[in-house]
C-alpha positions in Angstrom: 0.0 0.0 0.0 1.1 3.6 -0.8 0.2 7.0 0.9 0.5 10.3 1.0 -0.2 10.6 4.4 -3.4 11.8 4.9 -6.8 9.9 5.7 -9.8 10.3 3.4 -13.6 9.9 3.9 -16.4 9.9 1.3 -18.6 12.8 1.7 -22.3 13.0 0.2 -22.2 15.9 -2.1 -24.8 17.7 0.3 -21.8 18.1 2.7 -19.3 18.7 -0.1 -21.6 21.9 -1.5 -21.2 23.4 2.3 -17.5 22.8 2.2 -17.1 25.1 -0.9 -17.3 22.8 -3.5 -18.2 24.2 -7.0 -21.3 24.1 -8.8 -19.6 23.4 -12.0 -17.5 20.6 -10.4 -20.2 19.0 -9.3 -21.8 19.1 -12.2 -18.3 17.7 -14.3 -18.5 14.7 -11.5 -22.3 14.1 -12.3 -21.8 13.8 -15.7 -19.2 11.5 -15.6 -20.1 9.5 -12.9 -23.7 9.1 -13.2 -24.2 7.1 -9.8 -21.7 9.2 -7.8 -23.4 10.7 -4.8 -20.3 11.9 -2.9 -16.6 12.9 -3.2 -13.6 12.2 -1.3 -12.5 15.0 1.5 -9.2 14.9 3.2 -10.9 14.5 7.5 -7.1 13.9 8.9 -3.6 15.3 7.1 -0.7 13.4 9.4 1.7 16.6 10.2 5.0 16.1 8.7 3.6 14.1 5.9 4.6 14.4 2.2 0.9 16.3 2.0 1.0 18.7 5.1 2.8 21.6 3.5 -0.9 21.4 0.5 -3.0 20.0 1.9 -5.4 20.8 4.9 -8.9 18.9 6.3 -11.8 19.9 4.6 -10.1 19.6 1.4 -11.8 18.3 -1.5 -10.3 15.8 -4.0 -11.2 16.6 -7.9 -8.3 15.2 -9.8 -4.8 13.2 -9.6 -2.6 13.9 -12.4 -5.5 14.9 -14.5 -8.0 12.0 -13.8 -10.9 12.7 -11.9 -11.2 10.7 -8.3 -14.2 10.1 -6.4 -14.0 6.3 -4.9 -11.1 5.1 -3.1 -10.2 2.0 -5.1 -9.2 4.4 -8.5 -7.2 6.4 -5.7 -5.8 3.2 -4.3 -4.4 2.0 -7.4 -3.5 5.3 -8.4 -1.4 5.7 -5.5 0.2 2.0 -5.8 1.4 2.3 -9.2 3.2 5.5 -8.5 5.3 4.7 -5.5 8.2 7.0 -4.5 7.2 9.5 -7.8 5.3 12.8 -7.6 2.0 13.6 -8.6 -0.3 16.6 -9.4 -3.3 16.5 -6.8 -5.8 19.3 -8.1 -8.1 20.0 -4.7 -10.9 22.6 -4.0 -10.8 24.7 -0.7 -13.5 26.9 -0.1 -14.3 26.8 -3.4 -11.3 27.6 -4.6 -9.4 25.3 -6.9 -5.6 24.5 -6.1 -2.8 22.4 -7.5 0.0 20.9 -6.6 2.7 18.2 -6.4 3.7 15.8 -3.7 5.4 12.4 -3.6 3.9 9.1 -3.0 5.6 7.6 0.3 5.9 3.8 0.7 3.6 3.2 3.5 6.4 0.1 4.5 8.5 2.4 4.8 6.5 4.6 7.7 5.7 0.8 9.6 8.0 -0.2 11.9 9.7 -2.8 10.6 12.3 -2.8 13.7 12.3 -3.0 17.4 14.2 -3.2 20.8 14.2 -5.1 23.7 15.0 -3.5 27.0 14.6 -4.1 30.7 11.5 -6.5 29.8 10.2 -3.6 27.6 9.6 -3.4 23.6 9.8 0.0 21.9 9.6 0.7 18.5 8.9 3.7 16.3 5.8 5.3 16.3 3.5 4.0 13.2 1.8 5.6 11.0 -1.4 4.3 11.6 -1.1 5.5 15.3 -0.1 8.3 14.0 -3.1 9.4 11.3 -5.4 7.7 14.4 -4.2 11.1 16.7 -2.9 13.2 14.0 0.7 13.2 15.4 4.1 13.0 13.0 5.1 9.5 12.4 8.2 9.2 14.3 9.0 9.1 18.3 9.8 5.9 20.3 7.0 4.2 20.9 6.4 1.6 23.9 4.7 -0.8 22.7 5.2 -3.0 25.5 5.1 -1.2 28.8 6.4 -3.5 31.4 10.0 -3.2 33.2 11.8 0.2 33.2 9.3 1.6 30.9 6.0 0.6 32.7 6.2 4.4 32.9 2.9 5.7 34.6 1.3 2.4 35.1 0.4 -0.5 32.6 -1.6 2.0 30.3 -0.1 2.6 26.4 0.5 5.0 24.5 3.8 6.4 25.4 5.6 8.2 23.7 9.9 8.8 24.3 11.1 11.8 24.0 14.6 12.4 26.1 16.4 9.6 27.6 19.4 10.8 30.4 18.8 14.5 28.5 19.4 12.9 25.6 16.8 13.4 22.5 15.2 10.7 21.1 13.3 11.6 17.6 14.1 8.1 16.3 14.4 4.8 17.5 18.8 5.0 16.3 19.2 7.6 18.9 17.2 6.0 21.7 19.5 2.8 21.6 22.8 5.2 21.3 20.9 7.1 24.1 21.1 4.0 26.3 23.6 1.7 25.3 26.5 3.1 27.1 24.6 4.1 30.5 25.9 1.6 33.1 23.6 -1.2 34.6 21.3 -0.1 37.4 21.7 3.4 36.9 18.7 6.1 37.3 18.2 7.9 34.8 15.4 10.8 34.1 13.0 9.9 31.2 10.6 12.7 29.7 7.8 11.3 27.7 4.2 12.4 26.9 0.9 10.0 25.7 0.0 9.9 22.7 -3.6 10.8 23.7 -2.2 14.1 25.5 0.2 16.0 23.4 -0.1 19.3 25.9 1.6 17.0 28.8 4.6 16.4 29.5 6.3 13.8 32.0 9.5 12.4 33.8 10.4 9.0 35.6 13.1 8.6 37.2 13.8 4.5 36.2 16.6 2.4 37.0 18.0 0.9 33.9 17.9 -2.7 33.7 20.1 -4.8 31.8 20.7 -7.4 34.0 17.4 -10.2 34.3 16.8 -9.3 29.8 19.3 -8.5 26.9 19.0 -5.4 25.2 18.6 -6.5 21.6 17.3 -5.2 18.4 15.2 -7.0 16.3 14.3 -6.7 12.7 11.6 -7.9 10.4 13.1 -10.4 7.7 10.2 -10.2 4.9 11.8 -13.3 3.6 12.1 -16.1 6.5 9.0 -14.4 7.9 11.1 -14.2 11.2 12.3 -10.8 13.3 16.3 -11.6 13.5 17.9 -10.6 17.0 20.9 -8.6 17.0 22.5 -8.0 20.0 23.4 -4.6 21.2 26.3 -5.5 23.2 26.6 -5.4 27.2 26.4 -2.3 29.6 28.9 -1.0 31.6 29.4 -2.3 34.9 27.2 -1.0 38.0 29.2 2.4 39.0 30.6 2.2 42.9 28.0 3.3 45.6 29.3 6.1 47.2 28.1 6.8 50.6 25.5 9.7 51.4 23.8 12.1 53.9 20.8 13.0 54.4 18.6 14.5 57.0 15.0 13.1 58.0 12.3 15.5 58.2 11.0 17.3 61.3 7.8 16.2 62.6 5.4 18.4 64.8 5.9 18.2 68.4 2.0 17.3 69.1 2.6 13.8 67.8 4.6 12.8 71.2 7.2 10.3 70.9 5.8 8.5 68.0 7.6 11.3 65.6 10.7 9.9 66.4 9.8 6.7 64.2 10.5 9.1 61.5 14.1 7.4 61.5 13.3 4.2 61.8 10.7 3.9 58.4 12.2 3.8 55.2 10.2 3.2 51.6 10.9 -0.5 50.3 10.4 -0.7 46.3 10.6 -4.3 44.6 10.7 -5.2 40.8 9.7 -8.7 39.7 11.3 -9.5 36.3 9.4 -12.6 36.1 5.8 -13.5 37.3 6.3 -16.6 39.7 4.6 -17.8 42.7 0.9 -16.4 41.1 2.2 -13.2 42.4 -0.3 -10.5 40.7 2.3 -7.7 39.9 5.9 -6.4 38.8 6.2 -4.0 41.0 5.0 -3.0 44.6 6.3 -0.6 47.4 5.5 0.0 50.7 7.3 1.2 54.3 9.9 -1.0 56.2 10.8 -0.7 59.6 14.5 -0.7 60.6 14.9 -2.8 63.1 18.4 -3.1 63.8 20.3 0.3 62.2 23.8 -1.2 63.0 23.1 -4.7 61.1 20.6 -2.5 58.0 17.6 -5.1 58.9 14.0 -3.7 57.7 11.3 -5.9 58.4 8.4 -5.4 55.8 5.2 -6.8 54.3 5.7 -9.9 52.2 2.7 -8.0 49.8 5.7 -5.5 49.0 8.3 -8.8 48.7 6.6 -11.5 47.6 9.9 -13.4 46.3 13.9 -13.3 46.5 14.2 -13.0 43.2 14.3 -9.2 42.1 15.3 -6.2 42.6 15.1 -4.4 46.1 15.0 -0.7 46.6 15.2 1.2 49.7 14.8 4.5 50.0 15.6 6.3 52.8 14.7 10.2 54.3 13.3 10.4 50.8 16.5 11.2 49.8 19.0 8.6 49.6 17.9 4.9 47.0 20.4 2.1 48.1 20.4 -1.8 47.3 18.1 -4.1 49.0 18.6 -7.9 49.9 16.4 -10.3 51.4 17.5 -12.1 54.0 14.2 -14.5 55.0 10.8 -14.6 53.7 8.6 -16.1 56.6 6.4 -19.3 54.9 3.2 -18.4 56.8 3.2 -14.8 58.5 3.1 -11.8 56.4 6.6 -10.5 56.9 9.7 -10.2 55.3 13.5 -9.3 56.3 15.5 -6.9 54.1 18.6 -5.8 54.5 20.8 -2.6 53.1 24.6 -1.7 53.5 24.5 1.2 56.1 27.9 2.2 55.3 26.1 3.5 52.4 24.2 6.2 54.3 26.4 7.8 55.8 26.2 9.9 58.8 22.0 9.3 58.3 20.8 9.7 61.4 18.5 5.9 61.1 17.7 4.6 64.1 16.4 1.1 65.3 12.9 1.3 66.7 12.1 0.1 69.9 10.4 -2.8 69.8 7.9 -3.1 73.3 8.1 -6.6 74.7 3.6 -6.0 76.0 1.2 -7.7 74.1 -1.3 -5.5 72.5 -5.3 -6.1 73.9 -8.2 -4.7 73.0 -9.0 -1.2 74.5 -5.3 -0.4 74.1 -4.8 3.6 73.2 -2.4 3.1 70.3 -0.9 5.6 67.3 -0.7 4.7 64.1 2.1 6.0 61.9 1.9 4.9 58.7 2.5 5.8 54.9 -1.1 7.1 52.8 -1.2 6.9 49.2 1.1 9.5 48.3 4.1 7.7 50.8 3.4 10.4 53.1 3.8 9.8 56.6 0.7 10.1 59.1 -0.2 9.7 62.7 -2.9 9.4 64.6 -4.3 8.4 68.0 -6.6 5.8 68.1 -7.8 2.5 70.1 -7.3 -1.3 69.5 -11.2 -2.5 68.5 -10.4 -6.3 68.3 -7.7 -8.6 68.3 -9.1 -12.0 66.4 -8.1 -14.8 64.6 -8.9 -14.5 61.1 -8.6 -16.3 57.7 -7.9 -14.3 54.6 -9.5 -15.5 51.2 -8.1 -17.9 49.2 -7.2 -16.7 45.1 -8.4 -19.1 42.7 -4.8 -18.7 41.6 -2.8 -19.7 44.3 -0.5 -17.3 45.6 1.1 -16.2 48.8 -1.8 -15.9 51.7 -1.1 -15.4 55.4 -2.5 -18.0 57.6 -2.6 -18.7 60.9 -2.6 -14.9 62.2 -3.9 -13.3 64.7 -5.4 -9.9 63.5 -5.4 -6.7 64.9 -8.0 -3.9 63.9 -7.9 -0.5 64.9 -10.5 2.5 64.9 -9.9 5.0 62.6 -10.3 5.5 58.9 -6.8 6.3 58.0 -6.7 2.5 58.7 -7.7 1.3 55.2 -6.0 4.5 53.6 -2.5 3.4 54.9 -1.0 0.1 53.7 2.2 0.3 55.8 3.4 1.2 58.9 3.5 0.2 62.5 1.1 0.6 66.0 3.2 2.1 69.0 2.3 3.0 72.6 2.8 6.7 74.2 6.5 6.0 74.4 7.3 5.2 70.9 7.7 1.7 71.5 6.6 -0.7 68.5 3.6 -3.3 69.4 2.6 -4.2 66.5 3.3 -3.9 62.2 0.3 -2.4 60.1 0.0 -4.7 56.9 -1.7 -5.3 53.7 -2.5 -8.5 53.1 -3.1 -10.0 49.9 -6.0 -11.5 49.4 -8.7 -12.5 46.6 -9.0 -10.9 42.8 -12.9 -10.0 42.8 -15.3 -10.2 40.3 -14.1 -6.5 38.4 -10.7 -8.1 38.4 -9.0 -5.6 40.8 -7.0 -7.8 43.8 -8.4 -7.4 47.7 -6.4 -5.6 49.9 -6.8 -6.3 54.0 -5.2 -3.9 56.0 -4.6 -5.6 59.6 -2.1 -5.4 62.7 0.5 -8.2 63.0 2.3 -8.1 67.1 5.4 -7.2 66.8 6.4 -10.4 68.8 5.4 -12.8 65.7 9.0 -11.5 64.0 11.4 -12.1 67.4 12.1 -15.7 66.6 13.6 -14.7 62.9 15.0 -11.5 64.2 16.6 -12.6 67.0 18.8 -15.4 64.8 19.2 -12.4 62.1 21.1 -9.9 64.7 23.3 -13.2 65.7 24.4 -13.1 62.7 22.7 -16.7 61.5 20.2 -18.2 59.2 17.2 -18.6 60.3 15.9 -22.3 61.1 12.4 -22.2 61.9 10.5 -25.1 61.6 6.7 -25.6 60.7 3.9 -28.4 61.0 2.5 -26.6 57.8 -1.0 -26.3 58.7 -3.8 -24.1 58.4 -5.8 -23.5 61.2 -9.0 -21.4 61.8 -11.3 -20.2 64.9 -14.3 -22.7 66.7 -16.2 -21.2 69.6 -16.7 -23.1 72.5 -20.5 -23.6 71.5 -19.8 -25.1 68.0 -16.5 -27.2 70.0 -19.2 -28.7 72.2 -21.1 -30.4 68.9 -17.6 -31.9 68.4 -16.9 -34.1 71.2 -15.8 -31.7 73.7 -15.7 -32.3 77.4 -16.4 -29.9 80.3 -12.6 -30.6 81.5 -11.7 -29.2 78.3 -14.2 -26.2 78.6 -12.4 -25.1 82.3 -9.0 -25.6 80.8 -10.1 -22.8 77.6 -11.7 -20.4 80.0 -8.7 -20.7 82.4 -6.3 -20.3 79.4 -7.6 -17.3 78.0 -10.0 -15.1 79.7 -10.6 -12.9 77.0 -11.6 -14.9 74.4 -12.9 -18.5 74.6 -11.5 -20.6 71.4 -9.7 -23.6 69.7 -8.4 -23.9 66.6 -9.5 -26.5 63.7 -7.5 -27.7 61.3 -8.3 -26.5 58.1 -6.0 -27.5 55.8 -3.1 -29.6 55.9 -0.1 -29.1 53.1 0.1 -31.7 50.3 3.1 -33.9 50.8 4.2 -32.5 54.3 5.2 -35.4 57.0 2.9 -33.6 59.6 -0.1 -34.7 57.1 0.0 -38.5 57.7 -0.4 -37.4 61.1 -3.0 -35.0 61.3 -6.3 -34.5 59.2 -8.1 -32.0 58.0 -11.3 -31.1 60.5 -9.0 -32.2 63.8 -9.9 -30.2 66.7 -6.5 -28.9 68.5 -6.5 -29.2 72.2 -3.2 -28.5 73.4 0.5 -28.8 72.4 3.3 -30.1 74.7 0.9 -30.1 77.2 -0.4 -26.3 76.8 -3.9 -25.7 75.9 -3.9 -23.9 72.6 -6.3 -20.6 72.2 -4.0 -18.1 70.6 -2.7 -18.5 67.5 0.9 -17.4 68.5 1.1 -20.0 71.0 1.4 -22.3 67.6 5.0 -20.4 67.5 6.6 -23.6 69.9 6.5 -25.4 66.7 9.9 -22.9 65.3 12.1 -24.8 67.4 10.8 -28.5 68.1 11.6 -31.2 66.1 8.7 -33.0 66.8 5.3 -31.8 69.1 2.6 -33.9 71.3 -0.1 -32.2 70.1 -3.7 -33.1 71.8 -6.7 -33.1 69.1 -10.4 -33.9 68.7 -11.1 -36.3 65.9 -14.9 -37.7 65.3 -15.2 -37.0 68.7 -12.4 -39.1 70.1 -9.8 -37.2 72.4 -6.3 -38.6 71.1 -2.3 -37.4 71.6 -0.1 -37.8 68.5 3.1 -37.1 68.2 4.0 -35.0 64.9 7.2 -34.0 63.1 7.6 -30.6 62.2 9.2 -29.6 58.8 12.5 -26.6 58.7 12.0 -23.9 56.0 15.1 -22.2 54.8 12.9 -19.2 54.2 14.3 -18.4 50.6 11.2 -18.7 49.0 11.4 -20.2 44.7 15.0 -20.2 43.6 14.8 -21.7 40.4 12.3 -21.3 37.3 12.5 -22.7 34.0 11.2 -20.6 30.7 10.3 -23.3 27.9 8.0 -22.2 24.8 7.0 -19.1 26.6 5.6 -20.5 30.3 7.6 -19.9 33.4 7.9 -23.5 34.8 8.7 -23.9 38.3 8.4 -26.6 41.6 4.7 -25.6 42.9 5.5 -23.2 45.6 3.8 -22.8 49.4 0.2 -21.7 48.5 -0.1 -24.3 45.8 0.5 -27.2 48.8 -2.0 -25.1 50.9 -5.0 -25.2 47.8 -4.3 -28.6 46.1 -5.7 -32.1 47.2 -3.0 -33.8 46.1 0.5 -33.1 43.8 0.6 -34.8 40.1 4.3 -33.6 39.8 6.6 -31.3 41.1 6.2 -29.4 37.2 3.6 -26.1 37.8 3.1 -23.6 35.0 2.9 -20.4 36.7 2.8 -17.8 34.1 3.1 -17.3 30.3 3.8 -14.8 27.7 1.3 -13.3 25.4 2.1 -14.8 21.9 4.5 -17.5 23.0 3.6 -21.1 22.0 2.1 -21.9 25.4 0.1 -19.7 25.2 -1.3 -20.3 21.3 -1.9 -24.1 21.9 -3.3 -23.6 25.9 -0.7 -24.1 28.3 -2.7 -22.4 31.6 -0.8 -21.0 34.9 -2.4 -23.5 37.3 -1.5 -26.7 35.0 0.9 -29.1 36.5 3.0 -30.8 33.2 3.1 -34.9 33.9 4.8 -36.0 30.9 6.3 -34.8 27.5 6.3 -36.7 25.0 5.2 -39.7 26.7 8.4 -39.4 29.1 7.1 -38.9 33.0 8.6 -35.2 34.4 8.0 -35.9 38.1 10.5 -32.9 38.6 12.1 -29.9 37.2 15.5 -32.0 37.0 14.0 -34.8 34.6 11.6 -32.1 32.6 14.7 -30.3 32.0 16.2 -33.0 30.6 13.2 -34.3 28.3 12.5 -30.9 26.8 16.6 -30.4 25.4 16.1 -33.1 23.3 12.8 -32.1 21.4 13.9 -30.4 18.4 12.6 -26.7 17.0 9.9 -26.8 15.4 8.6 -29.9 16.0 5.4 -30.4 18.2 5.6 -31.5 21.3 3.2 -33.6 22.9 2.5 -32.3 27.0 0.6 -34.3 29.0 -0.9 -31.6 31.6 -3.1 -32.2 34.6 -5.6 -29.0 35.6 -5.6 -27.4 39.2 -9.8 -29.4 38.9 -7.5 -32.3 38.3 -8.8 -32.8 34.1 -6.2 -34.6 32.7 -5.7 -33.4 28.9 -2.9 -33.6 26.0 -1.5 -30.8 24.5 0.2 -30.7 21.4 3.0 -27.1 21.2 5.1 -26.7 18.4 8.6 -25.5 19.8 10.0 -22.1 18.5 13.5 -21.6 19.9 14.1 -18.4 17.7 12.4 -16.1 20.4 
């Protein structure tokens, strides 16, 4: 197809006579086209174009060199058979007639035939079809993919490049020598603008990323039918962190002691380059609380670090961005341990907060201090309103959930405006972390949010091994319980002896816990079943869920239960958790392919394999022939893949191009063959 760069619409001559045109030309068109009831009219003129400098909208189009035009197939192959020579348009403009001569541009040559690859982004030049759709030149760096270091104002397109580091970027040659020589991990300012709003400007600070993706070019090859990958060569190495100062801001003397936690929270940002674990997004941020300055611990939501595998960020008196490491990921609580180089900040003034050894109960005056929205720090006084055990939804794709918690609620509205912060008493002293919990994607698709306290005791078992300088070894029975009352217990089987011992345990609340779930292919399962009634362990009647925290350190627990009404003591092995969270995940025709992690156990019956699908790519070959997150892969080829090790191995020897027969198992457990046809080129 050819083009002069400007759209055309057919116009009945009605309209055309109150644009200007002629009497006599109308009557020339009648005569020769007897059923013509329109001409063509120029609605959109792409600036820049070969036509802009002529032509205008509201144009009207009478001839091309000298033959009279009024449908677009005669202006079609017109157009065609003249490629990359001029023409004379004759056009009438408030009735006025005008001529003139422009040349016919390759429409191939204005579609991108070209594109990079960068930081998990693709950017290509803007087209011209994007360009007549908003009447914008055709040129600019497009992002066509905006995910990574260019998922600039959210996942929405449209954006358009136009500086990178201060340096132009009118074309897609002088974005890549733009970027190719800034080092890895540096942050750079990036001015861009939507497509859709022309009158705005922005900047984004991003961090480049060349180290999870290669930066490549890729180019359409008309002939194989394939886009051929060049590589753009490796960045420069990280530059040195130099240490920095910076002063924390000054908070008003009203808000008592609790300003002073001003140096103790610090902003955590994480980057996912890979969607594992069902996680829902790339990138999340959120406070941390610095719980040992001298070591650079920061304990913080595991909704703001799902995984160890990313990128950590902390940012600190909203002045200083340092390097992040995780250091554990607890397996059923919703915290996480970071940790930063504090040689890196300088003479900061960050100080550990004070962690208060009294449990919080319900009545308790409190102050929140917190991040809103906007990362913005607030305080206010309020009152504990419950402390209860609670059970947060389950996703349909399984992904990290807190169990086994015991929830605190507080009363005050900023409470489900603030995502992340902590609870402390009139001294300053921490009692409890303010969380968001992840829980269920609802029917709009949007992902529930719970905002709840977690006592700041739950984290002294992993903190206290982290400031010793060793790796945590906590141990788990890897079960999920939830709440009875002593009125529905009764119905079950138990006693009045068992009744006093509740009552005497805890006077506040009168409850035992009931086994809810127990995790596919744990020990403690051929032990315990699901529905048993929890009475005690080692001897110590059980009504809090943090009295569950003896299991960290025993190898094996007497645990009293209620089964079918029959009082029985088992003894039950617990299970250690390195607390490193997935560490290894295989890509293979587009589907990241990893060991099914914690939540799957929790969710599924039983375990076909140890081979889960938990994400795709858009376009890859799992995704064309049906590969599903969710789907466990049993065998390929007819070969059994009970683990990652022997799927490795199977899938080397199938050969490009060839399909591939996968024998997949549903989350429903529906067994069903798929047949994928390799493509090792991308």
């Amino acid at each position: 197809m050819l083009n002069v760069v400007a759209k055309n619409r057919h116009k009945p001559f009605d309209e055309t006579r109150r644009l200007g045109l002629q009497k006599e030309t109308e009557a020339i068109i009648r005569d020769l086209f007897p059923e013509e009831i329109g001409m063509l009219v120029a609605e959109t003129v792409v600036p820049k174009g070969p036509a802009s400098a002529y032509m205008e909208e509201g144009d009207i189009l009478i001839k091309i060199n000298g033959q009279y035009i009024t449908k677009f197939v005669p202006l079609d192959d017109l157009l065609d058979s003249h490629v990359g020579q001029e023409i004379e348009i004759m056009i009438e403009r408030g009735g006025k007639p005008k001529s003139f001569s422009v040349s016919v541009q390759d429409l191939h040559s204005i579609t991108p035939d070209r594109y990079v690859e960068i930081g998990g982004a693709k950017l290509n030049e803007l087209s011209y079809q994007l360009a007549r759709s908003y009447c914008v030149p055709a040129g600019g760096v497009y992002v066509a993919e905006p995910a990574g270091m260019f998922r600039l104002d959210g996942p929405d397109h449209g954006w358009i490049i136009a500086s990178v580091d201060n340096k132009p970027t009118p074309n897609l040659q002088a974005f890549i020598d733009a970027i190719k020589d800034i080092p890895d991990r540096e942050r750079i300012p990036v001015v861009y603008y939507s497509i859709a709003d022309i009158h705005t400007t922005s900047v984004a600070v991003v961090q480049v990323e060349r180290h999870w993706s290669r930066f490549r070019l890729a180019i359409r090859n008309d002939s194989t039918g394939l886009w051929d990958f060049q590589d753009l060569g490796p960045p420069p190495l990280p530059k040195e962190l130099q240490p920095a100062t910076a002063r924390f801001i000054e908070m008003d003397e009203s808000l008592g002691a609790a300003k002073d936690l001003i140096a103790s929270l610090v902003k955590v940002s994480y980057y996912m380059p890979c969607r594992i674990d069902g996680f829902p997004k790339s990138r999340k941020q959120g406070a941390g609380l610095v719980v040992d300055a001298e070591k650079g611990l920061i304990v913080v939501s595991r909704s703001i670090i799902p995984l160890s595998m990313g990128d950590i960020s902390i940012t600190i008196a909203d002045s200083i961005i340092i390097p992040g490491k995780v250091e554990y990921l607890h397996p059923t609580h919703n915290f996480a341990f970071v940790s930063y180089d504090p040689k890196l900040i300088g003479e900061t003034p960050v100080k550990s907060a004070v962690l208060s050894q009294r449990t919080l109960m319900q009545g308790h005056k409190v102050t929140l201090v917190a991040f809103n929205h906007n990362h913005r720090i607030v305080c206010s006084e309020t009152v504990v309103t419950d402390i209860t055990s609670v059970t947060i939804p389950q996703n349909a794709t399984p992904r990290f959930r807190s169990i086994n918690l015991d929830a605190i609620t507080i009363d005050t509205p900023l409470a489900q405006q603030c995502s992340s912060g902590v609870l402390t008493d009139s001294n300053g002293h921490v009692q409890a972390l303010w969380l968001s919990y992840l829980g269920e994607r609802n029917m709009s698709g949007h992902d529930n949010e719970y905002h709840l306290g977690l006592h700041i005791h739950t984290i002294f078992p992993v903190l206290d091994a982290l400031r010793k300088g060793e790796t945590p070894n906590l141990r788990f029975l890897n079960i999920e319980l939830m709440p009875v009352q002593i009125a529905q217990a009764r119905h079950m089987g138990l006693t009045e002896k068992w009744v006093r011992k509740v009552e005497d345990a805890n006077p506040n609340r009168h409850q035992l816990f009931l086994i809810r779930r127990t995790e596919t292919g744990s020990e403690s399962a051929n032990v315990l079943k699901e529905l048993d009634l929890i009475l005690a362990v080692n001897e110590q009647t059980i009504t809090r869920m943090y009295e569950m925290d003896v299991q960290y350190f025993k190898e094996e627990l007497d645990i009293t239960i209620l089964r079918q009404k029959v009082e029985m003591t088992l003894k039950v092995p617990t299970i250690p958790n390195s607390g490193n969270g997935t560490n290894r995940v295989v890509i293979w025709a587009g589907a990241a392919i990893q060991e099914p992690h914690k939540a799957v156990l929790q969710q599924s019956k039983s375990l076909p394999s140890r081979v889960y699908i938990s994400a795709r790519s858009k376009g890859s070959p799992s995704y064309m022939y049906g590969m599903v997150p969710t789907m466990w892969i049993t065998q390929i080829n007819g070969i059994p893949t009970p683990d990652l090790d022997s799927f490795v191995a199977v899938v080397r020897k199938c050969p490009d191009n060839t399909y591939v027969r996968v024998k997949i198992i549903t989350f429903d457990m529906i067994p069903m063959v798929l047949a994928i046809k390799t493509c090792y080129h991308y």
